[in-house]
RODO-2510 file (C-alpha; in nm, 4 decimals, decimal comma):
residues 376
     n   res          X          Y          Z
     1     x     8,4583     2,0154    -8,1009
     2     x     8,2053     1,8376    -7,9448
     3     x     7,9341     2,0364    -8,0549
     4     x     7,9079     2,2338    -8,2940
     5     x     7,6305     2,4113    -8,1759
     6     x     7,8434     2,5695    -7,8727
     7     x     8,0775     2,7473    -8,1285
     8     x     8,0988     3,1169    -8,0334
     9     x     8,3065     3,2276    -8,3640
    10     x     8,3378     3,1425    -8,6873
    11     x     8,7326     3,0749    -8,6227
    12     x     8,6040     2,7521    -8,4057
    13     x     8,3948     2,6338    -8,7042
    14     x     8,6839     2,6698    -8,9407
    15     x     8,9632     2,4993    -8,6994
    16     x     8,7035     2,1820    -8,6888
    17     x     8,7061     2,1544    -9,0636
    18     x     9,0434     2,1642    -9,1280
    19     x     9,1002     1,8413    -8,8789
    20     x     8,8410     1,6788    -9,0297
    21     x     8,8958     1,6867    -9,4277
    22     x     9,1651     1,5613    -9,5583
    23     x     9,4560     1,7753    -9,7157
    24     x     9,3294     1,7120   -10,0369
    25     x     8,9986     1,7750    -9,9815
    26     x     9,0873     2,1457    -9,8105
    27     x     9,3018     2,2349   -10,0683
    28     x     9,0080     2,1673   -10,2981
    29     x     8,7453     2,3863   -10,0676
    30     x     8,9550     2,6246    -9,9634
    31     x     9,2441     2,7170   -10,2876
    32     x     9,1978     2,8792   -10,6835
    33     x     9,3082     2,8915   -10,9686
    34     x     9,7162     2,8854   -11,0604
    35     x     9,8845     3,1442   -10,8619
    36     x     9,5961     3,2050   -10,6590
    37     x     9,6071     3,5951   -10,7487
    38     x     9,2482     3,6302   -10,7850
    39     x     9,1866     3,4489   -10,4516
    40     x     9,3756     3,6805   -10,2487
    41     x     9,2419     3,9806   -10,4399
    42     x     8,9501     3,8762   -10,3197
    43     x     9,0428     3,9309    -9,9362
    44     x     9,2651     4,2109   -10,0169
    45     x     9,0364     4,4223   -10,2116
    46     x     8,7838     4,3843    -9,9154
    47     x     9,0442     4,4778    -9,6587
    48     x     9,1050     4,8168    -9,8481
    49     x     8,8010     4,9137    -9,7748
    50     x     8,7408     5,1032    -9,3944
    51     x     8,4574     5,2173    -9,2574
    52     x     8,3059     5,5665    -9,1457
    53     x     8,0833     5,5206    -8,8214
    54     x     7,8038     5,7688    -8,7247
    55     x     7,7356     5,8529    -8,3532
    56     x     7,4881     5,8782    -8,1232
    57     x     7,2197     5,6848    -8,3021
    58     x     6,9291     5,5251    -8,1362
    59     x     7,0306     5,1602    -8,2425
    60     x     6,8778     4,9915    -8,0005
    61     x     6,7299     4,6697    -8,2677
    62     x     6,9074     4,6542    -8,5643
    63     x     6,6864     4,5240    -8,8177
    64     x     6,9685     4,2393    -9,0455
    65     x     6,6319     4,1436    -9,2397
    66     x     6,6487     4,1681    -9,6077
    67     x     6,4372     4,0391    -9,9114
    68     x     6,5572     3,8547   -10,2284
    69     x     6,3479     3,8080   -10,5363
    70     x     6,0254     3,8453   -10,3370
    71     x     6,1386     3,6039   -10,0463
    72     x     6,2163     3,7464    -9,6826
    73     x     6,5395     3,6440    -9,5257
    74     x     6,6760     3,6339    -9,1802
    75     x     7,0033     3,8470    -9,3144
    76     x     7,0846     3,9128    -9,6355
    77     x     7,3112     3,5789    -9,7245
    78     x     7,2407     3,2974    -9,9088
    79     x     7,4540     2,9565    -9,9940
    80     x     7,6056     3,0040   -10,2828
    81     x     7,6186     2,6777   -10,5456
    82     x     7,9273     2,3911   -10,4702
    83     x     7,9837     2,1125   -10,7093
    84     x     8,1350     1,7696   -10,5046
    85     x     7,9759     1,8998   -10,1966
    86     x     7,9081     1,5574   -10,0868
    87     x     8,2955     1,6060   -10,0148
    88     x     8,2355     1,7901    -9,7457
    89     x     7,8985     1,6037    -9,5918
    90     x     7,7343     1,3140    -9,7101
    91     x     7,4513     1,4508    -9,7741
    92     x     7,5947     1,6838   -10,0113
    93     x     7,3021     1,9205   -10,0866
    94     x     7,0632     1,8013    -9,8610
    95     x     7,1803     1,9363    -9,5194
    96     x     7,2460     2,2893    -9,7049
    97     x     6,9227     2,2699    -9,7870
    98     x     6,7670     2,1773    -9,4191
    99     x     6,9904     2,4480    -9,3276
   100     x     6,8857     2,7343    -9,4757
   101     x     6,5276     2,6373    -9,4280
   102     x     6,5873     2,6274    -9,0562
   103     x     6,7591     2,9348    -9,0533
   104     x     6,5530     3,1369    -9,2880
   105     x     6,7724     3,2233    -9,5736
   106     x     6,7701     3,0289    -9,9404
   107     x     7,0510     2,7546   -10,1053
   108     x     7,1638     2,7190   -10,4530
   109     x     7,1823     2,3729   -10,5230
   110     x     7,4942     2,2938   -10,8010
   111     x     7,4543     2,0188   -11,0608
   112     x     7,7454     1,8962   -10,9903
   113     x     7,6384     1,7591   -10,6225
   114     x     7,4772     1,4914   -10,5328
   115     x     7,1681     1,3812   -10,4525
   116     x     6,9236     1,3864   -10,7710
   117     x     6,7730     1,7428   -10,7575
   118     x     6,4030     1,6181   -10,7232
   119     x     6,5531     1,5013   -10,3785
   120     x     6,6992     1,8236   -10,2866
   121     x     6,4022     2,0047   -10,4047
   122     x     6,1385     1,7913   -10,2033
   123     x     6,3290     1,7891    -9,8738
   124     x     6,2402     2,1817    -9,7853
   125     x     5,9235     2,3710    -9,8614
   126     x     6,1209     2,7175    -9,8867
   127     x     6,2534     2,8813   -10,2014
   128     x     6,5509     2,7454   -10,3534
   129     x     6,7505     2,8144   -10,6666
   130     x     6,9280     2,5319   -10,9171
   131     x     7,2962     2,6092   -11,0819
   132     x     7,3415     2,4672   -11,4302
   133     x     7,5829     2,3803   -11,5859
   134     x     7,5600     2,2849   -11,9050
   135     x     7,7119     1,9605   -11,9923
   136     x     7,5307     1,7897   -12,2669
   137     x     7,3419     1,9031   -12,6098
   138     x     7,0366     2,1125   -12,6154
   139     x     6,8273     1,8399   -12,5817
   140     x     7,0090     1,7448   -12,2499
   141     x     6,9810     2,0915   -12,1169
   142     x     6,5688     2,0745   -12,2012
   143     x     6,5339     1,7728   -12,0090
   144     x     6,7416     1,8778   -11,7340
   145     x     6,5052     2,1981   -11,7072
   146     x     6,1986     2,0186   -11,7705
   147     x     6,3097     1,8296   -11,4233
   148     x     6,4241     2,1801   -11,2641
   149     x     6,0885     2,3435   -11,2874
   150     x     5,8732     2,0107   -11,2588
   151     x     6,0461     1,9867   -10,9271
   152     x     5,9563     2,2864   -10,8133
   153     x     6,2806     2,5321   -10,7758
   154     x     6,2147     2,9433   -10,7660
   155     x     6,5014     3,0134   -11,0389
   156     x     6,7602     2,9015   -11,2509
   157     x     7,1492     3,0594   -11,2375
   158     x     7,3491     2,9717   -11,5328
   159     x     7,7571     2,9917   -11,4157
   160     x     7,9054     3,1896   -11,7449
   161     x     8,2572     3,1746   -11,6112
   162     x     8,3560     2,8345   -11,7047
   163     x     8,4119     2,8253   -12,1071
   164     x     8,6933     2,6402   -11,9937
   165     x     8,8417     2,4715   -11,6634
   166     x     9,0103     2,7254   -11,4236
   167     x     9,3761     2,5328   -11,3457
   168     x     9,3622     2,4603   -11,0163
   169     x     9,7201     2,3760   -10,9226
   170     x     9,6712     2,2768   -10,5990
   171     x     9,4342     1,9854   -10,6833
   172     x     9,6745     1,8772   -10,9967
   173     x     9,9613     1,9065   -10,7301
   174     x     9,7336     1,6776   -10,5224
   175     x     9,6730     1,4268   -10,8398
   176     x     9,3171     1,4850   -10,6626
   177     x     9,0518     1,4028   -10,9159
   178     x     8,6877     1,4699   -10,7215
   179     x     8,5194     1,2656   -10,9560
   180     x     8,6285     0,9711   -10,8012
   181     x     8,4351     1,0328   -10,4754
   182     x     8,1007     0,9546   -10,5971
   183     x     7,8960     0,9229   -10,8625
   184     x     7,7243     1,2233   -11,0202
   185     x     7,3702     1,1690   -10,9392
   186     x     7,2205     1,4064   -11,2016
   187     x     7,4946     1,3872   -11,4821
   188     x     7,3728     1,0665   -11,6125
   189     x     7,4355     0,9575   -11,9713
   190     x     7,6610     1,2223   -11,9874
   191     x     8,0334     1,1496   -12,1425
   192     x     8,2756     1,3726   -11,9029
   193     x     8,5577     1,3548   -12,2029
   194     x     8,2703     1,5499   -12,4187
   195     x     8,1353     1,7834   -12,1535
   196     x     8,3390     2,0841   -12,2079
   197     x     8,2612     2,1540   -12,6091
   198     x     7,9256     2,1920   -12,5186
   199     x     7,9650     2,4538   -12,2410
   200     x     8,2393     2,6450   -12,4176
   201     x     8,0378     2,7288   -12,7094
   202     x     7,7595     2,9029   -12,4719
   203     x     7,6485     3,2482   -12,5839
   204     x     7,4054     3,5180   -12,4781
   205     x     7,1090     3,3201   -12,7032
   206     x     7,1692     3,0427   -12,4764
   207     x     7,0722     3,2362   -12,1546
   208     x     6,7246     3,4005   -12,3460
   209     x     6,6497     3,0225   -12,5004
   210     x     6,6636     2,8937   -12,1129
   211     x     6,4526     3,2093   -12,0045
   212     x     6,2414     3,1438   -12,2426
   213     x     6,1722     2,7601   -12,2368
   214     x     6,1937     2,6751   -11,8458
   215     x     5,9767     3,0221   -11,7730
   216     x     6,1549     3,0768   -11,4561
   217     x     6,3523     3,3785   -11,3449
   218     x     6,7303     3,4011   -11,4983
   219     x     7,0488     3,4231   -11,3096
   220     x     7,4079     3,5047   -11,4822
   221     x     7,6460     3,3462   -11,2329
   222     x     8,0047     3,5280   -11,3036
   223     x     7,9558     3,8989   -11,4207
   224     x     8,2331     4,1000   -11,3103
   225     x     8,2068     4,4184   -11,5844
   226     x     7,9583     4,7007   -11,6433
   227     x     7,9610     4,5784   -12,0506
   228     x     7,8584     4,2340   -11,9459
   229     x     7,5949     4,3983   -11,6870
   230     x     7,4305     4,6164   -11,9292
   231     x     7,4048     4,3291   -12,2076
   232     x     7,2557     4,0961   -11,8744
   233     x     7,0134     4,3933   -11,8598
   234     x     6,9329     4,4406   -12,1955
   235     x     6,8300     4,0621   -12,2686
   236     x     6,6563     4,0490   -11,9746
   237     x     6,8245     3,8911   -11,7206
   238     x     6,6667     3,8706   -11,3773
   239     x     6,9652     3,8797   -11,1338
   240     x     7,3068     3,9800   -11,2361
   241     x     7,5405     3,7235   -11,0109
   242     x     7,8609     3,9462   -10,9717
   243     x     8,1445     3,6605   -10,9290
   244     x     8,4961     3,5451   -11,0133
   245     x     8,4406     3,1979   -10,8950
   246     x     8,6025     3,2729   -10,5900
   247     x     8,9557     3,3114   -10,7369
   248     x     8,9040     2,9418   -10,9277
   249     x     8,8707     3,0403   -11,2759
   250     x     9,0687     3,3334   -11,4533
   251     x     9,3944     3,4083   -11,2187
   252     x     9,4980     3,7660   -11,2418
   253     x     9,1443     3,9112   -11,1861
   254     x     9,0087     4,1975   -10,9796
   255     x     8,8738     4,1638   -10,6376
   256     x     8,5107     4,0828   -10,6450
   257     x     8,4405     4,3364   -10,4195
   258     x     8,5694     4,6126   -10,7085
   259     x     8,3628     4,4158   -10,9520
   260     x     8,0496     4,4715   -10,7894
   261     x     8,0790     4,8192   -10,7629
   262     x     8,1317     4,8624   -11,1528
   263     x     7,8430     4,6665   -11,2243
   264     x     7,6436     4,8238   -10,9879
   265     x     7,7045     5,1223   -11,1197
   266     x     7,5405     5,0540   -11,4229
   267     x     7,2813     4,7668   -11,2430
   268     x     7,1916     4,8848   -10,9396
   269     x     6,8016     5,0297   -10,9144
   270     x     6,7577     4,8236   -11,2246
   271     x     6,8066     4,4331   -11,1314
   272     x     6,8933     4,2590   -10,7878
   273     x     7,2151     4,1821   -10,8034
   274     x     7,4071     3,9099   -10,5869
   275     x     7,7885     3,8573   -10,4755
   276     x     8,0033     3,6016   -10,3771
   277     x     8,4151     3,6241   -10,3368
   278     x     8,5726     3,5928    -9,9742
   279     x     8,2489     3,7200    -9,7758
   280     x     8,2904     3,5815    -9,4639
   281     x     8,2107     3,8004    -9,1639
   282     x     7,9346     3,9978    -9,0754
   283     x     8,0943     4,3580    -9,1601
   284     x     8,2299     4,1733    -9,5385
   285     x     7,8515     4,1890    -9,6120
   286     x     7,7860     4,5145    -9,4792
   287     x     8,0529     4,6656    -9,7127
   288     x     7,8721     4,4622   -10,0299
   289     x     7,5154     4,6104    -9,9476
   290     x     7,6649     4,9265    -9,9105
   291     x     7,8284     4,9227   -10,2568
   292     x     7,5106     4,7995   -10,4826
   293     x     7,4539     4,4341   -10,3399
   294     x     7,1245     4,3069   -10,2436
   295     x     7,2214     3,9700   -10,1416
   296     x     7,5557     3,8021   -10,0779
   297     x     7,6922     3,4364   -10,1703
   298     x     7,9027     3,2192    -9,9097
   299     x     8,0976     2,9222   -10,0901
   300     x     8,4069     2,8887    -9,8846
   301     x     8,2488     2,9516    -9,4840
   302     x     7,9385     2,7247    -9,6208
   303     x     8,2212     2,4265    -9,7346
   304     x     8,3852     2,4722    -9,3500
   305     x     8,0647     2,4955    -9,1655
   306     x     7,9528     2,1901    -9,3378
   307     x     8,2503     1,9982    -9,3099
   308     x     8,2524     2,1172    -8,9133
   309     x     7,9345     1,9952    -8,8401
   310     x     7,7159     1,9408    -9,1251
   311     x     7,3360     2,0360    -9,1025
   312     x     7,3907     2,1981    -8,7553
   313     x     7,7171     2,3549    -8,8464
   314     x     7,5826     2,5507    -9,1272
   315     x     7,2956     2,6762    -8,9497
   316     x     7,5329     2,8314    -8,6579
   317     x     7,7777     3,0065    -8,9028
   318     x     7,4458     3,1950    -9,0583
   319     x     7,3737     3,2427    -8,7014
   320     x     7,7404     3,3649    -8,6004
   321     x     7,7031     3,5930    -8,9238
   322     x     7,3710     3,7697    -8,8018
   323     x     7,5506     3,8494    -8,4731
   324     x     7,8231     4,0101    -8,6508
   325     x     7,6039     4,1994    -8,9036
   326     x     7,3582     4,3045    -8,6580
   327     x     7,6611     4,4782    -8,3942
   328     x     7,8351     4,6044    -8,7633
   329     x     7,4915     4,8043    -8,8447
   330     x     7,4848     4,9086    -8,4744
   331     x     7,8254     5,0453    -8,4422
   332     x     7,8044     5,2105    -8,7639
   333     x     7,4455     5,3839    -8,6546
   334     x     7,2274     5,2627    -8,9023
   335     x     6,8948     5,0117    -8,7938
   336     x     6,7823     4,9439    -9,1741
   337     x     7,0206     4,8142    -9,4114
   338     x     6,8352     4,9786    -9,6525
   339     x     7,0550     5,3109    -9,5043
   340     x     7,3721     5,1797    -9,6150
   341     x     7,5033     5,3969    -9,9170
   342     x     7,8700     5,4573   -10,0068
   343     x     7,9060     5,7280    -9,7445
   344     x     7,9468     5,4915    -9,4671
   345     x     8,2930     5,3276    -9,6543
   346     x     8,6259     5,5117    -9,6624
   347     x     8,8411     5,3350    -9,9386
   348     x     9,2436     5,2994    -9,9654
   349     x     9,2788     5,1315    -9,6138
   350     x     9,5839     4,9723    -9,5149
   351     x     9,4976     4,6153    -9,4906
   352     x     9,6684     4,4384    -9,2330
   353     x     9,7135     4,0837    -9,2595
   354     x     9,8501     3,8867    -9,5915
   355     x     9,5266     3,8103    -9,7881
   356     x     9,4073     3,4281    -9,7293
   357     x     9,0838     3,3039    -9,7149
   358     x     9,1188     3,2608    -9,3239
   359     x     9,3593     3,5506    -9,3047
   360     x     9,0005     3,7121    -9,1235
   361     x     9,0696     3,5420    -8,8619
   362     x     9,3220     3,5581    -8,6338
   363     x     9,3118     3,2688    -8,3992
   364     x     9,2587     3,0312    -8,7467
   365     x     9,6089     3,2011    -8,8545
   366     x     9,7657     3,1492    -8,6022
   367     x     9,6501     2,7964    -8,5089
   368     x     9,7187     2,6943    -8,8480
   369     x    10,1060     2,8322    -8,8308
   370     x    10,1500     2,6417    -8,5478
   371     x     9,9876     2,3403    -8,7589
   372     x    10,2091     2,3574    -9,0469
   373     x    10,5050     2,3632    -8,7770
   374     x    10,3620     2,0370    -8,6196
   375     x    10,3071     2,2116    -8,2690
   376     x     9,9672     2,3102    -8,2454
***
């Protein structure tokens, strides 16, 4: 479209990325890992869940604000970490950045993006959180966070769901390699045939040893059980990320949504916790908060919205999302998120479309049948 700006839904946002990457760039974005079980579980575990409104509730101003490790945000989302995002913009972490500063939320810039972090860091003045992962020696992870805190970033978030690659069959279908794009800008020295040993041997001393030496608050990007929540707790983790990589990793997993709830159930009151897995609309987020979540992760809708319209594109999906939070708290009767509690959910719906990561939206469905027929 024209501009992006103008875009009334998210399904608009998502149509003009999809004609602008290339097929193997939108597998990479927007597919997981092998049979893509986990990815669909994802959707599917969210579209089980219905709600239970409340009537006749003054709900005349909705209040979608929400704070996150001491920082107010405009609604309770935040951009979750993207390696090869540059893929998607040229800017790669730079417009996220801009974005979420202009919109009043927070990024979390991956490693694996480019530009240099001290970049990314210096282009906003608002919090911002930096995704390791670890793909050198001790002594490379030091320097790496004697750059993160010198350059000024609120926390660090350590990804523990990646002892080894996730296959993703769609980009080995593809013979897509991503590292071919561009040059890692803060990977130098850094052998990619010797990578994985080092992050494969990670342990919990790992995650205290980075608490302890960079002195910022600790992330654990990729808890999805109650035993890994309560051992986050007890070596005193900060925020408990729940994830499953958004279907990329381990196939055959549960939907995050049913993750979060377990380790809520054990976290919740205790740390912040954070979600990410197929949370695209409004009311998606509205069913986290309500289950234990304090702040929810887009990967996915932030790849689209970039790729749509890069700096400007991202800011209106976070704006399209606090329209559809803000009527999903008013038609449920609540003006505080802070009301949300189980009671509002009603769980064992029928879903009622095939789970896909677009499957949310109808007019991207049904434009994108008409795509793969050669008619739209």
């Amino acid at each position: 479209m024209d501009d992006i700006k103008k875009a009334a839904t998210q399904q608009e946002i998502i149509i003009e990325a999809k004609k602008r990457l290339s097929p193997a760039v939108w597998d990479f974005l927007s597919g997981g890992g092998e049979s893509e079980t986990t990815l669909k579980r994802n959707r599917y575990a969210l579209d089980t869940i219905a709600f239970r409104p409340r009537v006749l509730i003054d709900v005349a101003t909705p209040d979608a604000t929400s704070t996150f490790m001491g920082h107010k945000l405009r609604i309770p989302v935040i951009c979750a970490p993207i390696g090869s995002l540059h893929m998607m913009d040229p800017g790669g972490n730079l417009p996220v950045m801009k974005a979420m500063e202009t919109f009043g939320s927070m990024a979390t810039i991956s490693i694996m993006s480019n530009p240099r972090l001290e970049e990314c860091a210096a282009s906003v003045e608002g919090p911002k959180m930096f995704q390791l992962y670890v793909r050198g020696d001790m002594d490379w992870v030091e320097r790496t966070l004697d750059r993160v805190v010198a350059a000024g970033f609120d926390a660090l978030v350590i990804t523990a769901d990646v002892a080894h690659y996730g296959r993703r069959e769609r980009d080995q279908y593809n013979r897509f390699n991503r590292r071919s794009f561009v040059q890692r800008a803060n990977l130098e020295g850094i052998d990619p045939d010797a990578e994985w040993k080092f992050r494969s041997s990670l342990t919990w001393d790992f995650v205290e040893h980075c608490k302890k030496y960079s002195g910022l608050p600790v992330i654990v990007k990729g808890i999805a059980t109650k035993e890994d929540a309560q051992i986050a707790i007890d070596r005193g983790v900060d925020v408990l990320w729940v994830s499953n990589h958004g279907g990329r990793q381990l196939d055959h997993g549960r939907g995050a949504i049913e993750a979060l709830e377990e380790v809520a159930s054990v976290a919740k009151g205790k740390k912040e916790i954070i979600v990410d897995g197929a949370f695209v609309r409004g009311s998606d987020m509205i069913k986290a908060l309500a289950l234990g979540a304090t702040t929810i992760a887009v990967g996915k809708l932030q790849g689209w919205a970039l790729a749509a319209g890069g700096e400007e594109g991202l800011v209106r999906a976070f704006e399209i999302l606090e329209a559809e939070i803000t009527v999903t708290m008013g038609l449920l009767g609540i003006n505080n998120l802070s009301e949300l509690t189980p009671e509002y959910l009603h769980r064992g719906a029928m879903p009622m479309n095939p789970p896909t990561p677009w499957s949310p939206f109808p007019v991207v469905t049904e434009a994108f049948e008409r795509w793969d027929k050669g008619t739209y």
